[in-house]
N, C-alpha and C positions, 0 to 999 in steps of 0.2 A: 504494500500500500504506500502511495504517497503523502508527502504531509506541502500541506500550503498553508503559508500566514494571510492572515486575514485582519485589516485594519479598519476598526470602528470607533464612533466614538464615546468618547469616555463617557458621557451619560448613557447612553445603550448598554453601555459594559458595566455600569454601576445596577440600571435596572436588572442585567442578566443574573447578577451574583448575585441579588433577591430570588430568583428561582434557583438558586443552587441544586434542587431533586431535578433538574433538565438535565441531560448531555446533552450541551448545545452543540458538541462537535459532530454527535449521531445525529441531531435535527439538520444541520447545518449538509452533511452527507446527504442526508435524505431528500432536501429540496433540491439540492441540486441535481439530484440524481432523474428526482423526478421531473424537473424542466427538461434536463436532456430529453429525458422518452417523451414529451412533447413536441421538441422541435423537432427529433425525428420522425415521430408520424405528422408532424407537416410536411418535411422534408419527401418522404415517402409518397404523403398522396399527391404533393406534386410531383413525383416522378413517375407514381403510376396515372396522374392523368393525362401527361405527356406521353408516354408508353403507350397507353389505350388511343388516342387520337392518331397519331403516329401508325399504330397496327388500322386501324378503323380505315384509314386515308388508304395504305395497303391493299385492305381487304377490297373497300368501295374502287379502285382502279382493275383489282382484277375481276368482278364482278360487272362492271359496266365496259368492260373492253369486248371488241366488238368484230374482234377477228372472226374469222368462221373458222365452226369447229368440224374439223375432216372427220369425226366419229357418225356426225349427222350421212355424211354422203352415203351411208352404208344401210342408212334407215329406208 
């Protein structure tokens, strides 16, 4: 595990050591941990909405191409 310092100020730090029962380092973990997995499923569904548009564009060009299909001659 890594450790990082973290600078606040002395009034916040005065109120924190009135809850002395917190591990403010476990909360402090926590939230962070939890913003990450937030920005990652942003991060995510924009990239699956860019994915799906992208295949969608794919799909709709080989479904409206308009070649003829030499399976038909045989019909």
């Amino acid at each position: 595990m890594t450790n990082i310092t973290l600078s606040i100020e002395e009034e916040v730090y005065r109120k924190m050591r009135g809850y002395s029962e917190i591990k403010w380092s476990e909360f402090v973990r926590k939230v962070i941990k939890d913003r990450l997995e937030e920005l990652e499923k942003i991060k995510h569904k924009e990239k699956d909405g860019i994915i799906s548009m992208l295949v969608s564009e794919e799909v709709l060009k080989k479904d409206w191409d308009n070649k003829p299909d030499e399976r038909w001659d045989k019909v």
